[in-house]
mmCIF file of the N, C-alpha and C atoms, coordinates in Angstrom:
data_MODEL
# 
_entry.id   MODEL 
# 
loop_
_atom_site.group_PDB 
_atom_site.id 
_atom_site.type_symbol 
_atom_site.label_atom_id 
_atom_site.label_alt_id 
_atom_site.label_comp_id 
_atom_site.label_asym_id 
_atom_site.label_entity_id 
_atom_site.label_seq_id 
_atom_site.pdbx_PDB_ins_code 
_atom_site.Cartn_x 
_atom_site.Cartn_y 
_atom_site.Cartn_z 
_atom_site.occupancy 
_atom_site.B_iso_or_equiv 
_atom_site.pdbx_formal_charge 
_atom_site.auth_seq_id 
_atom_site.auth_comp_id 
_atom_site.auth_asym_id 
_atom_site.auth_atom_id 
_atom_site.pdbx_PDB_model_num 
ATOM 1   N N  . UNK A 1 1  ? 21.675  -3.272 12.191  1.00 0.00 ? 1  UNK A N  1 
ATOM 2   C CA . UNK A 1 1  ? 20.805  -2.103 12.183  1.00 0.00 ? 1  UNK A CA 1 
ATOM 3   C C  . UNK A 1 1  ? 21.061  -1.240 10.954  1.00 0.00 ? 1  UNK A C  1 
ATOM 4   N N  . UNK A 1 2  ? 22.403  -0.972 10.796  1.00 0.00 ? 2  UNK A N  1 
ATOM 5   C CA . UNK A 1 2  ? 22.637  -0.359 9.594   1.00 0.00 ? 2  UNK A CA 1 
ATOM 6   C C  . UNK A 1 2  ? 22.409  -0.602 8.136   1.00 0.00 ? 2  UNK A C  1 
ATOM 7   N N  . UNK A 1 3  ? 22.286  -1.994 8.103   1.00 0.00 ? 3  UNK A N  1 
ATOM 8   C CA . UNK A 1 3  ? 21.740  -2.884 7.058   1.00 0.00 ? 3  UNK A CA 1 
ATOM 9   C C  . UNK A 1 3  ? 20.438  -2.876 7.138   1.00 0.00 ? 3  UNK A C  1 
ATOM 10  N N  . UNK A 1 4  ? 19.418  -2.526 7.739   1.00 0.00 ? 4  UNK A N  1 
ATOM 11  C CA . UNK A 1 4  ? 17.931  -2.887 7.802   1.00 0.00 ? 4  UNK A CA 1 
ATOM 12  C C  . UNK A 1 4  ? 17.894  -1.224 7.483   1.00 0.00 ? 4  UNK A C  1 
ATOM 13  N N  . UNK A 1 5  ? 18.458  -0.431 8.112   1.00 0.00 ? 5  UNK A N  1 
ATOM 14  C CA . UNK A 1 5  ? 18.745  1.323  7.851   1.00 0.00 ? 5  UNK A CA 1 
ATOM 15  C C  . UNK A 1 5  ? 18.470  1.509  6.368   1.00 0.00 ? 5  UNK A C  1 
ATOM 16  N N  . UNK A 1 6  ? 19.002  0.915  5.860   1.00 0.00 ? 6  UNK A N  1 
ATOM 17  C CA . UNK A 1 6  ? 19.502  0.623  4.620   1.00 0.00 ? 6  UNK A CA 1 
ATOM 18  C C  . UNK A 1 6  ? 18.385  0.383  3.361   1.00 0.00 ? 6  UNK A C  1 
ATOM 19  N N  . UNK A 1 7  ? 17.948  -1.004 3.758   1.00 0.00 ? 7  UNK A N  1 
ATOM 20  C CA . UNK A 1 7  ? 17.268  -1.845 2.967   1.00 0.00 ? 7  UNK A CA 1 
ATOM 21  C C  . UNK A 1 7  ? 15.677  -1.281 2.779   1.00 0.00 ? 7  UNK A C  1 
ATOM 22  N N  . UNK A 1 8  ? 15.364  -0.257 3.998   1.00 0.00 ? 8  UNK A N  1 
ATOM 23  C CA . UNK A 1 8  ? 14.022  0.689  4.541   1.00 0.00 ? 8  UNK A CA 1 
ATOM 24  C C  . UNK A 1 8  ? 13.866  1.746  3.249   1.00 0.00 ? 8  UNK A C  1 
ATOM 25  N N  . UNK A 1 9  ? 15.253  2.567  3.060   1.00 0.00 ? 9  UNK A N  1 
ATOM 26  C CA . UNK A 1 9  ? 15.237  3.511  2.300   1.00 0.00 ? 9  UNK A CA 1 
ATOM 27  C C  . UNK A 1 9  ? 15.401  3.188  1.021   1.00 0.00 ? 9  UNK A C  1 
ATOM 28  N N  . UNK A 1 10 ? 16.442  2.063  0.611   1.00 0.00 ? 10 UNK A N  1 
ATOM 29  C CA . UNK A 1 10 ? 15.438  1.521  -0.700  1.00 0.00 ? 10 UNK A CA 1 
ATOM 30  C C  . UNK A 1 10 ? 14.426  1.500  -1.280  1.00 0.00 ? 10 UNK A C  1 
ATOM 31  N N  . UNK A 1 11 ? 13.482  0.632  -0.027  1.00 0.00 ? 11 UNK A N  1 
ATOM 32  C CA . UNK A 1 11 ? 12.090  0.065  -0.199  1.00 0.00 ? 11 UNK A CA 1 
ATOM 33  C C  . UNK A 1 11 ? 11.310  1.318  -0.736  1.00 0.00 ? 11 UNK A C  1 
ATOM 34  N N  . UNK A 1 12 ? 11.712  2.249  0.493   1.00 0.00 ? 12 UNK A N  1 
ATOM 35  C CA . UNK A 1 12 ? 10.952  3.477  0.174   1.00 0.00 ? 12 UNK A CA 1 
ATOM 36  C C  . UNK A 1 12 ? 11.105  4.462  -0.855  1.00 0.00 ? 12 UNK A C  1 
ATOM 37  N N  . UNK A 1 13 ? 12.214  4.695  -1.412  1.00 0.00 ? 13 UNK A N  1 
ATOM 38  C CA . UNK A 1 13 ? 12.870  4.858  -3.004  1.00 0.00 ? 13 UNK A CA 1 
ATOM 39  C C  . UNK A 1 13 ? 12.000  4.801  -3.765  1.00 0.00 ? 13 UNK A C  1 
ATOM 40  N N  . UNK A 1 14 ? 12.097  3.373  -4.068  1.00 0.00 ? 14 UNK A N  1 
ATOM 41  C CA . UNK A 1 14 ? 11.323  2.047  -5.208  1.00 0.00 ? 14 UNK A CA 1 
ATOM 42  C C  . UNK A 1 14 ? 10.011  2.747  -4.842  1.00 0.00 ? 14 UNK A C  1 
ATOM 43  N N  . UNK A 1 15 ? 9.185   2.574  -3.826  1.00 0.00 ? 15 UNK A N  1 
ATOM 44  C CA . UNK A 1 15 ? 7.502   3.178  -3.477  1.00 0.00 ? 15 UNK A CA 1 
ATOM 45  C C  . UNK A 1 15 ? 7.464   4.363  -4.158  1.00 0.00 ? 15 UNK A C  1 
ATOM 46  N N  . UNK A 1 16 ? 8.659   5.338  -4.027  1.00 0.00 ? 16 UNK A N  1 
ATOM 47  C CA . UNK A 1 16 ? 8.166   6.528  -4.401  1.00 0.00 ? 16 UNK A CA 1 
ATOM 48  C C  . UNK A 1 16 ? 7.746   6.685  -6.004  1.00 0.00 ? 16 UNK A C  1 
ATOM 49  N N  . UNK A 1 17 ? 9.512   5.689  -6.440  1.00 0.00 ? 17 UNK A N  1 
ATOM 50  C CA . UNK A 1 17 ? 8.989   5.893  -7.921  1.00 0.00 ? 17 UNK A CA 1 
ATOM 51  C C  . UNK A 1 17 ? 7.746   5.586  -8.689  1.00 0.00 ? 17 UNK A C  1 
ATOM 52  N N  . UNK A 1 18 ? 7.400   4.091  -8.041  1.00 0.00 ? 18 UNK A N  1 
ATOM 53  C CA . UNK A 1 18 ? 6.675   3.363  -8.807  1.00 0.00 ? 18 UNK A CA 1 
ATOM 54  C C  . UNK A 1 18 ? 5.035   4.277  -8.313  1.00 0.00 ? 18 UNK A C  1 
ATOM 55  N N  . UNK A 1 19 ? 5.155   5.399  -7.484  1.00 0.00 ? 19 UNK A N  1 
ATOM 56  C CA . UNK A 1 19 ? 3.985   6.684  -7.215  1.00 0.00 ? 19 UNK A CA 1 
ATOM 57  C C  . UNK A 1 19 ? 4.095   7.176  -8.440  1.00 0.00 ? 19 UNK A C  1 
ATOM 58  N N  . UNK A 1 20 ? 5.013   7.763  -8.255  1.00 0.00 ? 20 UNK A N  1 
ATOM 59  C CA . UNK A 1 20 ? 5.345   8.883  -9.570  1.00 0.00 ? 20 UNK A CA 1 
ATOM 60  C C  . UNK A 1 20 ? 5.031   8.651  -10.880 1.00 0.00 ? 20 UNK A C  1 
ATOM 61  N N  . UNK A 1 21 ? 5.290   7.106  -11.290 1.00 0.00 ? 21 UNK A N  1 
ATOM 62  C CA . UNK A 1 21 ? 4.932   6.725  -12.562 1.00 0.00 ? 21 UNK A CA 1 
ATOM 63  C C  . UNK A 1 21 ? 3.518   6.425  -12.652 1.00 0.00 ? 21 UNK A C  1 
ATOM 64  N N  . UNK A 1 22 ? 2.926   5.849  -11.511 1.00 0.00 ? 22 UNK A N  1 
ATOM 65  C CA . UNK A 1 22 ? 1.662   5.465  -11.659 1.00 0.00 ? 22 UNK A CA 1 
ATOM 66  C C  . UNK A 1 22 ? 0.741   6.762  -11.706 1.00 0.00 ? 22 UNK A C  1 
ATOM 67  N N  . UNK A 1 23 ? 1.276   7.531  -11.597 1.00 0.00 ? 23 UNK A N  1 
ATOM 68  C CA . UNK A 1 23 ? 0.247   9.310  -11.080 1.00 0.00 ? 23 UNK A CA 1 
ATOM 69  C C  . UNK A 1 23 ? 1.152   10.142 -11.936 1.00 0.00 ? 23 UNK A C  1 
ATOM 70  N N  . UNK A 1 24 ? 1.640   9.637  -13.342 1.00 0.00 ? 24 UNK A N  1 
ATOM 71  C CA . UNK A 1 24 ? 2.164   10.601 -14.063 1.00 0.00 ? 24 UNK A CA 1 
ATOM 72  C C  . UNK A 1 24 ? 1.486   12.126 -14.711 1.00 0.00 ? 24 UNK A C  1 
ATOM 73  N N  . UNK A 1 25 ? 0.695   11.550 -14.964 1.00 0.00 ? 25 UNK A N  1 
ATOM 74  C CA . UNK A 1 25 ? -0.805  12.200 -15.603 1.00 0.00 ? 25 UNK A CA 1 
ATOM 75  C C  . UNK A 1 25 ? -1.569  13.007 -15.141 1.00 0.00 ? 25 UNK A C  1 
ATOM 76  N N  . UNK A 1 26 ? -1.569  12.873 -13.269 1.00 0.00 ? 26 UNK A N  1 
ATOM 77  C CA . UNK A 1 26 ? -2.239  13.444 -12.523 1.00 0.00 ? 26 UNK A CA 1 
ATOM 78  C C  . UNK A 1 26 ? -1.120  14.960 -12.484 1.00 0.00 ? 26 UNK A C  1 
ATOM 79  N N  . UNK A 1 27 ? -0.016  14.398 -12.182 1.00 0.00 ? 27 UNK A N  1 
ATOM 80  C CA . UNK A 1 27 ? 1.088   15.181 -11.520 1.00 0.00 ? 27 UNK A CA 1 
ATOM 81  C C  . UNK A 1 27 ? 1.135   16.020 -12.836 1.00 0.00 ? 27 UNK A C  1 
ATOM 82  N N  . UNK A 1 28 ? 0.782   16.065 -14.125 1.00 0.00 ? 28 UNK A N  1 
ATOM 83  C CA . UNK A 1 28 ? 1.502   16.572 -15.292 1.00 0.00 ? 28 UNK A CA 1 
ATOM 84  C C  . UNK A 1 28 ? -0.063  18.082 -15.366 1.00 0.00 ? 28 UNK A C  1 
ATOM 85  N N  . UNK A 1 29 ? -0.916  17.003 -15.131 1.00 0.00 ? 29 UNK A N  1 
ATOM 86  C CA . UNK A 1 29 ? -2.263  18.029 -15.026 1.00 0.00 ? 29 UNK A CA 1 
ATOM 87  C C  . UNK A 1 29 ? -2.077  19.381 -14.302 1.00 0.00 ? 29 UNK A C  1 
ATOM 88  N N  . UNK A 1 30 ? -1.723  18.630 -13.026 1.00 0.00 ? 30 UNK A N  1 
ATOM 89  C CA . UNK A 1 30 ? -1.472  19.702 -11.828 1.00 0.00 ? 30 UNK A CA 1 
ATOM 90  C C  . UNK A 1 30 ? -0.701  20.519 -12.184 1.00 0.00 ? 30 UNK A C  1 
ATOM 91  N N  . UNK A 1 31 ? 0.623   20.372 -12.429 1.00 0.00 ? 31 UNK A N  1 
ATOM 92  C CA . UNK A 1 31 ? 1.732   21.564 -12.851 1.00 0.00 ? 31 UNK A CA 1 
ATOM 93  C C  . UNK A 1 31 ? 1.687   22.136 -14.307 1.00 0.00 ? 31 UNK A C  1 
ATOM 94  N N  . UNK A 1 32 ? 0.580   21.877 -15.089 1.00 0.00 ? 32 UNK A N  1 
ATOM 95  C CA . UNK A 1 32 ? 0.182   22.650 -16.284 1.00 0.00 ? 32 UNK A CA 1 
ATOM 96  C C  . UNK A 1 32 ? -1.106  23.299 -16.261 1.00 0.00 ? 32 UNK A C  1 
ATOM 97  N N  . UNK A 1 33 ? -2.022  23.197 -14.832 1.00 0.00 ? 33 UNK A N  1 
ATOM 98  C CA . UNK A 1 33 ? -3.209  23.580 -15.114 1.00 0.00 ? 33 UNK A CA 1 
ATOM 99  C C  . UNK A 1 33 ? -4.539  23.027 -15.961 1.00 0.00 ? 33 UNK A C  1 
ATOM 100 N N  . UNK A 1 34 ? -4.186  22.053 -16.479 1.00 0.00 ? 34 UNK A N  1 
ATOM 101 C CA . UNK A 1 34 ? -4.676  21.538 -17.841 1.00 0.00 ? 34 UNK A CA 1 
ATOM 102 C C  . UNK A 1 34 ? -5.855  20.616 -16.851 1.00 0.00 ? 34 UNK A C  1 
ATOM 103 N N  . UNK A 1 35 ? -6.712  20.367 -17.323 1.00 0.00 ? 35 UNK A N  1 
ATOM 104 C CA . UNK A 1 35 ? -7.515  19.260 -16.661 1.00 0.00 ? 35 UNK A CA 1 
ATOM 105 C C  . UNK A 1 35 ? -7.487  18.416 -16.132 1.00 0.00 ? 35 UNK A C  1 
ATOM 106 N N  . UNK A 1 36 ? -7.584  17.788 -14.884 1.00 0.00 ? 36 UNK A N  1 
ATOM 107 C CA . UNK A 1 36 ? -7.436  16.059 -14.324 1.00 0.00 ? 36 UNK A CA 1 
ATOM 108 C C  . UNK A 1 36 ? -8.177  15.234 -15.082 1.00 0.00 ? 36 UNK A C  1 
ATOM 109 N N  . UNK A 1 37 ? -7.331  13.874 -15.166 1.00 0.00 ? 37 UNK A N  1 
ATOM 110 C CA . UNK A 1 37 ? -7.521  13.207 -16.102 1.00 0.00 ? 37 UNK A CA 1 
ATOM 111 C C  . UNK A 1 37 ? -8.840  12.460 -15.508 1.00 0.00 ? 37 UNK A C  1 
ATOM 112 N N  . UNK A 1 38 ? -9.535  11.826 -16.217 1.00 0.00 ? 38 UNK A N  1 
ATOM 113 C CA . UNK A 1 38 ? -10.413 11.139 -15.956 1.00 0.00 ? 38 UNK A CA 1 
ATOM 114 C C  . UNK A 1 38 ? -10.667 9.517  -14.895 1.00 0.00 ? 38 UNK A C  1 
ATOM 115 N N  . UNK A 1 39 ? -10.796 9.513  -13.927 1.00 0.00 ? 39 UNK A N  1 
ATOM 116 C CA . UNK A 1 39 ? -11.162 8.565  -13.132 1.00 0.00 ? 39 UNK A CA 1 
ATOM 117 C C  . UNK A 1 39 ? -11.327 6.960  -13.363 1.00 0.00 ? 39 UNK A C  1 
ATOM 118 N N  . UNK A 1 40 ? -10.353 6.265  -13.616 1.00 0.00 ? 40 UNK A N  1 
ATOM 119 C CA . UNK A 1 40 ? -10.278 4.667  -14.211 1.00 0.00 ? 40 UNK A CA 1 
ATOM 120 C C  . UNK A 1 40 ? -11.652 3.853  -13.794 1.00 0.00 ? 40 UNK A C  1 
ATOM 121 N N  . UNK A 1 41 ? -12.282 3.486  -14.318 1.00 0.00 ? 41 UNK A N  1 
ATOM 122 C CA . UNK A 1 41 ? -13.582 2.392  -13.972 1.00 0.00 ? 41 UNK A CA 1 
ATOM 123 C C  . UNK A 1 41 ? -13.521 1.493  -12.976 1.00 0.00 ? 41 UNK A C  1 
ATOM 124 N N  . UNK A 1 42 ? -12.049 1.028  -12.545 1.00 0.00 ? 42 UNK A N  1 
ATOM 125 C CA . UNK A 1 42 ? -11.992 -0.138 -11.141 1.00 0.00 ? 42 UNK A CA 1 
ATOM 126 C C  . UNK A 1 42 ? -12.092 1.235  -9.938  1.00 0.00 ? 42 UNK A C  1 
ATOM 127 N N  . UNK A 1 43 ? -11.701 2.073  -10.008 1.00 0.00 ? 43 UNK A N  1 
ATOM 128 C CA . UNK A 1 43 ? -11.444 3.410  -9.311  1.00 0.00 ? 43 UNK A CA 1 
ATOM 129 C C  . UNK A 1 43 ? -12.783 3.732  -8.785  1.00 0.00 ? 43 UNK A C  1 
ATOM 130 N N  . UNK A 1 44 ? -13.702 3.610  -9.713  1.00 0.00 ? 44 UNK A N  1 
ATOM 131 C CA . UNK A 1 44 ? -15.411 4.223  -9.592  1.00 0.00 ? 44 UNK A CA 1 
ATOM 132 C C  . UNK A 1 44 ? -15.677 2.522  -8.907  1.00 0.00 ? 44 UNK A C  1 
ATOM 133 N N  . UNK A 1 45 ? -15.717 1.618  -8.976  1.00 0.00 ? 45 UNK A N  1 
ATOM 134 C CA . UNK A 1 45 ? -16.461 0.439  -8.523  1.00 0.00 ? 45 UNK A CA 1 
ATOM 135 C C  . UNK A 1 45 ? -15.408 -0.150 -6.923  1.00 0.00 ? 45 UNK A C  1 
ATOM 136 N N  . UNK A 1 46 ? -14.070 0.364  -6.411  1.00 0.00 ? 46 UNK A N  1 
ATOM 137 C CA . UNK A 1 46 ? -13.317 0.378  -5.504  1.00 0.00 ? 46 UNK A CA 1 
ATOM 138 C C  . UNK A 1 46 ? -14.385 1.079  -4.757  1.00 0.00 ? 46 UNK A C  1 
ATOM 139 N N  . UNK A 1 47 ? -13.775 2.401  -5.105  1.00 0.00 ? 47 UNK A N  1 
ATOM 140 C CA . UNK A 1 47 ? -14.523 3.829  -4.235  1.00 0.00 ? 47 UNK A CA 1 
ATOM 141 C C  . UNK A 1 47 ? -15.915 4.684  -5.106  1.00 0.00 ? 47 UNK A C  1 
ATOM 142 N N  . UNK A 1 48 ? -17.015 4.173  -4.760  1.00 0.00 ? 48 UNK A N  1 
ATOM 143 C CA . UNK A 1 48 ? -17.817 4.348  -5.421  1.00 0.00 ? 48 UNK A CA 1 
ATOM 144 C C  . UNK A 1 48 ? -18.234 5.922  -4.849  1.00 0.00 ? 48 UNK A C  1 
ATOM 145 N N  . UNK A 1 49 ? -17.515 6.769  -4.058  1.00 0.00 ? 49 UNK A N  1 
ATOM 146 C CA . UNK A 1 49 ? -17.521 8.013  -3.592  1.00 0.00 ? 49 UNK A CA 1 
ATOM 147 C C  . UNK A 1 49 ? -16.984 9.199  -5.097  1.00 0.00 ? 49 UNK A C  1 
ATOM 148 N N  . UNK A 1 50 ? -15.943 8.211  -5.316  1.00 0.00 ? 50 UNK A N  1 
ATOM 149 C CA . UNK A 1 50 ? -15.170 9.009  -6.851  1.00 0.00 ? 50 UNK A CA 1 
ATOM 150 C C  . UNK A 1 50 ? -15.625 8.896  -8.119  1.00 0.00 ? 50 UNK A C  1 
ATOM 151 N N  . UNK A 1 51 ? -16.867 8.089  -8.132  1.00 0.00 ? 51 UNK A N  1 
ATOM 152 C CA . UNK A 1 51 ? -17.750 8.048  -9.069  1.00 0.00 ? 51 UNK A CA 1 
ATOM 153 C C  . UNK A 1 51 ? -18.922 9.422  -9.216  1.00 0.00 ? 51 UNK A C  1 
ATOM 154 N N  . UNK A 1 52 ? -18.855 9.715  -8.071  1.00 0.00 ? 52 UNK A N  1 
ATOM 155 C CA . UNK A 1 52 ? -20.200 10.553 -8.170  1.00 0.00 ? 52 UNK A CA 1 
ATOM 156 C C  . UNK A 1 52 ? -19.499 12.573 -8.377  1.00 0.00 ? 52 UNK A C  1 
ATOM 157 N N  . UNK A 1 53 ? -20.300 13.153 -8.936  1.00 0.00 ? 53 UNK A N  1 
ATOM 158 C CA . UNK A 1 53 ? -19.855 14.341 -9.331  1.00 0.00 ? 53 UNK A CA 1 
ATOM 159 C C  . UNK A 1 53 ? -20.186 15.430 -8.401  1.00 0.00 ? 53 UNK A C  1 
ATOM 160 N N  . UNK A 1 54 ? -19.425 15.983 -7.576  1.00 0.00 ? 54 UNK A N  1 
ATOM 161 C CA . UNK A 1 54 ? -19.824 17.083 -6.824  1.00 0.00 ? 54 UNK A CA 1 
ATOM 162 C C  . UNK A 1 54 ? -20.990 18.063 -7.133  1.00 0.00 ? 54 UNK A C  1 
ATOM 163 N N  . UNK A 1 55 ? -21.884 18.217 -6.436  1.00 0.00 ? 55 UNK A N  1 
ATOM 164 C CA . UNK A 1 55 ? -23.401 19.221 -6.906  1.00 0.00 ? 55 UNK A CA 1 
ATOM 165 C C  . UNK A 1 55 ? -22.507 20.545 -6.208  1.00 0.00 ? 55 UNK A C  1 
ATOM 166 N N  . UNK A 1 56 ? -22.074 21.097 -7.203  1.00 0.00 ? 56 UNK A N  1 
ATOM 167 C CA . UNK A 1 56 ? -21.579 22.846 -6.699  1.00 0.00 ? 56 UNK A CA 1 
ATOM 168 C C  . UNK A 1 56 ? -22.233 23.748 -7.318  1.00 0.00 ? 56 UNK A C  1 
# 
């Protein structure tokens, strides 16, 4: 048990980082105010919801 205890919080470690790096850009936007970065093209054809521009 203590070994699987173990091997969980690794896993979940590793997940976090490989968040962090992948959403560097986002995260750098956010805590400078500066603009969100622009929306990747597989991103718009995945979720074709994040393609479209809010009518405000």
């Amino acid at each position: 048990m203590k070994n699987t205890l173990s091997t969980l919080i690794k896993c979940a470690v590793v997940v976090c980082g490989v968040l962090l790096i992948i959403h560097r850009r986002v995260i750098a936007a956010c805590l400078t105010g500066s603009p969100m970065p622009e929306v990747p093209e597989w991103h718009k054809k995945c979720f074709p919801c994040l393609g479209k521009k809010d009518a405000e």
